[in-house]
C-alpha positions as CSV (number, residue, x, y, z in Angstrom):
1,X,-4.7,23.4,58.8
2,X,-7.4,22.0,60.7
3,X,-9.9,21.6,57.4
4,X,-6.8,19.8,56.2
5,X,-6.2,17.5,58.5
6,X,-9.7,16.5,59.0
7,X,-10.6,16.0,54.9
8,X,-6.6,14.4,54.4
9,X,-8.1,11.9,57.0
10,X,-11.3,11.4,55.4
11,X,-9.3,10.6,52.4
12,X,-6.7,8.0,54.1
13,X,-10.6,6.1,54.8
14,X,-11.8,6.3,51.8
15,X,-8.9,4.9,50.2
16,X,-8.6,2.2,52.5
17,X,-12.2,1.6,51.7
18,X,-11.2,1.6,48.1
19,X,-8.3,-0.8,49.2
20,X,-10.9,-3.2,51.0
21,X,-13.0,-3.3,47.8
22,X,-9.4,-3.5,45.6
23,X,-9.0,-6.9,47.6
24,X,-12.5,-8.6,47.0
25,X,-13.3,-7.9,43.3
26,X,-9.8,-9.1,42.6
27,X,-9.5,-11.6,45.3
28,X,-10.5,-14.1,42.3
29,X,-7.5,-13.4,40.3
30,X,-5.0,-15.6,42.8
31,X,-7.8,-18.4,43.7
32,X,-10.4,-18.6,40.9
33,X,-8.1,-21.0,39.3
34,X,-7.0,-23.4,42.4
35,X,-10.9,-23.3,44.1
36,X,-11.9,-24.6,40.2
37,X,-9.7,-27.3,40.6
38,X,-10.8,-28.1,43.9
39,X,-6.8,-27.6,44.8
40,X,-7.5,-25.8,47.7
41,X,-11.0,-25.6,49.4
42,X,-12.5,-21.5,49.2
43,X,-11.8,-20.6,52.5
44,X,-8.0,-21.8,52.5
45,X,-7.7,-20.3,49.7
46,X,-8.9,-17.0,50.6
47,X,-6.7,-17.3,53.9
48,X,-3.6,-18.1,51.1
49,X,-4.7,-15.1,49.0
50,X,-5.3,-12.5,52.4
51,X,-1.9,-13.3,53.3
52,X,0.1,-13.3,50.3
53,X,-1.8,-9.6,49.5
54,X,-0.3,-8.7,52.8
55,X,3.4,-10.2,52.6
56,X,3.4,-8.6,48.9
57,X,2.3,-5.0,49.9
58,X,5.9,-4.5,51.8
59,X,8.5,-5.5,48.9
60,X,8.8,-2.5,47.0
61,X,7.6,0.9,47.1
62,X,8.0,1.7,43.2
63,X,4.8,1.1,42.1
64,X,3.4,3.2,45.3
65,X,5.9,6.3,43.9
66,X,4.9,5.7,40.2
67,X,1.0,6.3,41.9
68,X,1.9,8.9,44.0
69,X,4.2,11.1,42.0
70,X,4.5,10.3,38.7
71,X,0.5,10.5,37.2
72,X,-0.8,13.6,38.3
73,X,0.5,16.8,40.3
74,X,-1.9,18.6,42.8
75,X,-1.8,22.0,44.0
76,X,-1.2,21.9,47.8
77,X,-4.4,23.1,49.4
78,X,-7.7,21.8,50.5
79,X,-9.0,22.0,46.8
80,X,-6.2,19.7,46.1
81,X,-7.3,17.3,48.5
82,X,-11.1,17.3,46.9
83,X,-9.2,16.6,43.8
84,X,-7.5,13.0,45.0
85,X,-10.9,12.3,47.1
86,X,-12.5,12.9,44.2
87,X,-10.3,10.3,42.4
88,X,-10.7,7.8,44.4
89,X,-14.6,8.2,44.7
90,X,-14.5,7.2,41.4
91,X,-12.4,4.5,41.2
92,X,-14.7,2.9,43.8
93,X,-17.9,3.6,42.2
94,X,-16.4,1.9,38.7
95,X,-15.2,-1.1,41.2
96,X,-19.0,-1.3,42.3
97,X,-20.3,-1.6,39.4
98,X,-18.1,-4.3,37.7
99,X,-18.4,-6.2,40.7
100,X,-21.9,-6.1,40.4
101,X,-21.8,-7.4,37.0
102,X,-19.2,-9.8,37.6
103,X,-16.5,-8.2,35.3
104,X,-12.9,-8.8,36.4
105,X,-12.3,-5.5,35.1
106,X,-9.0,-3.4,36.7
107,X,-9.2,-1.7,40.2
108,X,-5.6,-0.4,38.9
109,X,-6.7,1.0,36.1
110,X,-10.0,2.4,38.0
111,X,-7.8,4.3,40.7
112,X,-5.4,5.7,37.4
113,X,-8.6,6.2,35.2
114,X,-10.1,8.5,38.6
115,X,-7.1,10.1,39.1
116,X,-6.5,11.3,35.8
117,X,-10.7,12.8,35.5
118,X,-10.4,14.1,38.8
119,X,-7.2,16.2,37.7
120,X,-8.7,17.3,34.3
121,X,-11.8,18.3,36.0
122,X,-9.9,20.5,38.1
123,X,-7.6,22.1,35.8
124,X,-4.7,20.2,37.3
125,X,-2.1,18.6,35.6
126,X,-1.4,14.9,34.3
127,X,1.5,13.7,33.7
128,X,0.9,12.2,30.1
129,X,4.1,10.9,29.5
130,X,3.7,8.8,32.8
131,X,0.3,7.6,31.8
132,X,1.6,6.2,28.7
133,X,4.4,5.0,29.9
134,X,3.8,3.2,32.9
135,X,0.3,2.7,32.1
136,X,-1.2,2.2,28.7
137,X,2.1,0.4,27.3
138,X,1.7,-1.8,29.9
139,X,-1.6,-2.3,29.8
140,X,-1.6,-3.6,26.0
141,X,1.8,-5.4,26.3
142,X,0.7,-7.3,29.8
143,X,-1.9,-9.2,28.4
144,X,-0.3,-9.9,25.3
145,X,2.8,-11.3,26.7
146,X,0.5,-13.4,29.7
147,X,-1.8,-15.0,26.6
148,X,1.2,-16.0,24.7
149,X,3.4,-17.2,27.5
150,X,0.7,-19.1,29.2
151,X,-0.4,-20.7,25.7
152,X,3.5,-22.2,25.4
153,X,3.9,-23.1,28.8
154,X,0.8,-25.2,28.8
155,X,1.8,-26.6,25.6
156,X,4.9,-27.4,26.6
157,X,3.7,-29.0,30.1
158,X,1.0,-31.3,28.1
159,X,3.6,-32.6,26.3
160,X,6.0,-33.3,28.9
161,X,3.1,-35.3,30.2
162,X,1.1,-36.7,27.8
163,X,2.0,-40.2,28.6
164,X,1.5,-39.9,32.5
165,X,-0.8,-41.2,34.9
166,X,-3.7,-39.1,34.7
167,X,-3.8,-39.7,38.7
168,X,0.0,-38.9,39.3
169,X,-0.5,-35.9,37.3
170,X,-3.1,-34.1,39.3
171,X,-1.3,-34.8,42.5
172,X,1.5,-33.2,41.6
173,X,-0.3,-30.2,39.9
174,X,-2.6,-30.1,43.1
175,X,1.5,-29.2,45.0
176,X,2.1,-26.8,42.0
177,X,-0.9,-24.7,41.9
178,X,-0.8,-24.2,45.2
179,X,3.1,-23.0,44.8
180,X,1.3,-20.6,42.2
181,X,-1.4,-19.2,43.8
182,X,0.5,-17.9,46.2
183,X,3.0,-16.9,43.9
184,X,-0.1,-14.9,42.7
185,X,-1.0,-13.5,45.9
186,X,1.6,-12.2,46.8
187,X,2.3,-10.7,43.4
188,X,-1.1,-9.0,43.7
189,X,0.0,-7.6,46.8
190,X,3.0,-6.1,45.5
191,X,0.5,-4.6,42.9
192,X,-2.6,-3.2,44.0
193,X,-2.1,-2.3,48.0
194,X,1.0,-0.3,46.2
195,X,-1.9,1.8,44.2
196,X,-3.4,2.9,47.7
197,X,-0.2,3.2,49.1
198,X,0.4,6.1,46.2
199,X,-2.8,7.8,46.8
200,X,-2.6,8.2,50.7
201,X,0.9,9.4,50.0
202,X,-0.2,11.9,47.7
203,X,-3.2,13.1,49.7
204,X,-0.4,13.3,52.8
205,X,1.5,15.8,50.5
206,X,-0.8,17.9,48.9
207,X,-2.4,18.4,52.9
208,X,1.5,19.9,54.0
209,X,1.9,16.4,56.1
210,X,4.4,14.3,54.2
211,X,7.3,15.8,51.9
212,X,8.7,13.5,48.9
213,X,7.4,10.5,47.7
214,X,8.9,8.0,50.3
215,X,6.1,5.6,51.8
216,X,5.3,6.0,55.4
217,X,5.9,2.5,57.4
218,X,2.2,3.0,59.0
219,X,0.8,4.0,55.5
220,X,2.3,0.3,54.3
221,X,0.4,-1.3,57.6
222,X,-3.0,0.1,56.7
223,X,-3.0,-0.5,53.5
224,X,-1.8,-4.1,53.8
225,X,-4.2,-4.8,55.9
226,X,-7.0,-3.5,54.3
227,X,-6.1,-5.1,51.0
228,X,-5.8,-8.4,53.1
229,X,-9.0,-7.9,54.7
230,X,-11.0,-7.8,51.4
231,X,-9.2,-10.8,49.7
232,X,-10.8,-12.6,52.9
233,X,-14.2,-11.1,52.5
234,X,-13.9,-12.6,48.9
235,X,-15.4,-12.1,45.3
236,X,-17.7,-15.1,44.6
237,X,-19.3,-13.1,41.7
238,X,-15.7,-12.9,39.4
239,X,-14.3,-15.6,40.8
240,X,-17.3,-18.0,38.6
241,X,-16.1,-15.4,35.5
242,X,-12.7,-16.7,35.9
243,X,-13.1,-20.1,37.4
244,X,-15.7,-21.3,34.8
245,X,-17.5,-19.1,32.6
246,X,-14.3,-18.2,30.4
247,X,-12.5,-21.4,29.7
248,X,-12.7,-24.7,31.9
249,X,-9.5,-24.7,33.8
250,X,-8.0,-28.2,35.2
251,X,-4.8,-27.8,37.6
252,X,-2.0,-27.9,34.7
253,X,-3.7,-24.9,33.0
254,X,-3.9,-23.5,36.6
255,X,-0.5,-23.9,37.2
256,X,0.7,-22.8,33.6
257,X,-1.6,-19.1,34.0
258,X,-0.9,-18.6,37.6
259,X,3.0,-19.3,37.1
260,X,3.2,-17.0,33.9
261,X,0.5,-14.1,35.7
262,X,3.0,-14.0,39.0
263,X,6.1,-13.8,37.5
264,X,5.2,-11.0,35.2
265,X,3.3,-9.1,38.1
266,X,6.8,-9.2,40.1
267,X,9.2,-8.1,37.0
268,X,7.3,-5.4,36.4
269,X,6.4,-3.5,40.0
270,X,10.4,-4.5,40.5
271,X,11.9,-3.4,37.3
272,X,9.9,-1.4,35.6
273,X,7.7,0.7,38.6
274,X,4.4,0.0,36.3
275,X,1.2,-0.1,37.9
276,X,0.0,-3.0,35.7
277,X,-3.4,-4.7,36.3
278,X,-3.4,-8.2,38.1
279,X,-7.3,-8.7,36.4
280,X,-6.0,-8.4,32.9
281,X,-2.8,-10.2,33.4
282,X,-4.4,-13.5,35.3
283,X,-7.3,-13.1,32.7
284,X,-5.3,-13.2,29.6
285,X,-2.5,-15.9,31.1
286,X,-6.1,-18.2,31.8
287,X,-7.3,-17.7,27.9
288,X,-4.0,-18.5,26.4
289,X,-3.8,-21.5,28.5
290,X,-7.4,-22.2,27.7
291,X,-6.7,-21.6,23.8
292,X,-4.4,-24.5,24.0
293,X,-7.5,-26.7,23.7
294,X,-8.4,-24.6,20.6
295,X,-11.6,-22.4,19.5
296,X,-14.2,-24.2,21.6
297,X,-11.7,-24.7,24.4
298,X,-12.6,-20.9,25.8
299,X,-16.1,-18.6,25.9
300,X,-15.4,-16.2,23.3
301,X,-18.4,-14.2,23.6
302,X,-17.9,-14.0,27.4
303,X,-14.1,-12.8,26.6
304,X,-15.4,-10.2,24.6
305,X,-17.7,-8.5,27.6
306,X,-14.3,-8.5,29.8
307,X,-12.3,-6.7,27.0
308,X,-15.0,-4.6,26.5
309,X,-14.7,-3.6,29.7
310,X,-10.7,-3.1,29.6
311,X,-11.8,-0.2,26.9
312,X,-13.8,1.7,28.8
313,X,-12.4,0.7,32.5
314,X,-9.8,3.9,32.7
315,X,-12.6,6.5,30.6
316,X,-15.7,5.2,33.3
317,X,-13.7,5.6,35.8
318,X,-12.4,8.7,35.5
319,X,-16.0,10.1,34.3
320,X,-17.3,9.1,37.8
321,X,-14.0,10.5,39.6
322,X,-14.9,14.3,37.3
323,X,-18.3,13.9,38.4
324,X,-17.5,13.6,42.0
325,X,-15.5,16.8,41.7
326,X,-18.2,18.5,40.0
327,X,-20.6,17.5,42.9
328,X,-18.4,19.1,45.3
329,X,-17.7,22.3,43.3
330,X,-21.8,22.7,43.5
331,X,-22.3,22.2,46.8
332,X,-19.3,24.9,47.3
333,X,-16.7,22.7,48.9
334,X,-13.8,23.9,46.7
């Protein structure tokens, strides 16, 4: 019990470490959009974003079960445990290395993708039917619904006014967008500090310290305020992906991707339990409303490197989450 205890609590770290890193490589996706526009300065924006990730993290605890329970089951024992540390190792090593690059690439789909290769390297079992179904559906239909949605709503918004004051306009949009971005933030919340929520969970159970796959109140704080933590530490790096590189964004588009991103974030951690990605949803709601303009209105080459690396987000990952468990079966820890 005592090995238990000691690598279950190495784990809680390491996935609020995870969580920390969750919050600034995706800090970008509530305030790329409203720093652009100069709608909010970068540091009240990143005060907007910590806080919305925190208010968000405590609405529901559906995605934090679908994480927990309902991806992969772990034997209960301290090879178990290696198993989920090994997933999360590899979820942050993926996170690291998109950062880097400046991909707005998924931390959800990192954590899934490292969950999923640390089970398979250990013989353990996945859940398939939850994978596709609360994860790769989503993950094609997400995007697809944010581009298309975003596309109509700032079509529809430009011609509601087309005839306005270009000056009248932008103050009210400045109002709006900020409405949306926290709208965003707190959406993101309700995402991503869910994900860690599900692993801690998990590594609680498979140590003998938790039964079922209710959310412990502390397990909510820590994780809340991790997430919120990192959106304040910020992610300068994607935030110029999303803020510039990929279409230029004035506050109407802003207000037209943010709107559509939140509001599908929020049906589906509600209704539907799916751990969707914030990164692809804000990513595709900001080209549709980019598209708008037409063909030279967004960076198509630059679009490509980010679905690129959608593909290979969940496979990486979950290559560096079986090669963490590998490393450990060597040295002879399970």
């Amino acid at each position: 019990m005592g090995d238990a205890y000691l690598l279950v609590s190495f784990i809680i770290v390491v996935a609020l470490v995870f969580d920390f890193t969750n919050g600034f490589h995706d800090a970008a996706n509530a305030i790329a959009t409203s720093v652009e526009t100069k709608a909010l300065q970068p540091k009240q924006a990143l005060a907007l974003a910590a806080i919305g990730n925190f208010v968000g993290a405590f609405i529901s605890e559906g995605v934090a079960r679908t994480v927990g329970s309902g991806i992969v089951d772990v034997a209960s024992s301290v090879s178990g445990l290696y198993v989920v540390l090994g997933g999360v190792l590899g979820a942050i090593a993926w996170n690291m290395i998109t950062w880097w690059l400046g991909i707005p690439s998924s931390s959800s789909h990192a954590l899934i993708g490292g969950l999923v290769g640390a089970a398979l390297a250990s013989s353990e079992i996945v859940h398939w039917d939850g994978v596709i179904k609360k994860v790769a559906i989503p993950m094609v239909i997400s995007p697809l619904v944010g581009f298309t949605l975003a596309f109509a709503l700032t079509a529809l918004l430009q011609n509601l006014f087309r005839n306005s004051m270009r000056s009248a306009v932008s103050k009210y949009f400045k109002g709006a967008q900020i409405c949306s971005a926290t709208a965003m933030s707190v959406g993101h919340g309700l995402q991503d500090a869910q994900k860690t929520m599900g692993v801690m969970t998990l590594a609680l159970v498979v140590g003998g310290f938790h039964s079922g796959d209710s959310i412990p109140t502390w397990v909510k704080i820590a994780a809340a305020l991790a997430i919120a933590a990192g959106t304040y530490a910020g992610g300068w790096r994607i935030m110029k992906t999303l803020g510039k590189r990929m279409v230029h964004i004035d506050q109407l588009r802003g207000v037209a991707s943010e709107a559509v991103a939140s509001s599908i974030l929020f049906v589906l951690a509600i209704n539907f339990k799916a751990p969707i990605s914030t990164t692809h949803t804000i990513t595709s709601a900001i080209i549709g409303s980019g598209a708008v303009g037409g063909k030279k209105a967004v960076s198509w080459p630059v679009v490509g490197k980010i679905l690129s690396a959608w593909v290979v987000t969940v496979p990486m990952a979950a290559v560096c989450a079986a090669l963490m468990v590998f490393a450990t079966k060597i040295v002879g820890l399970h």
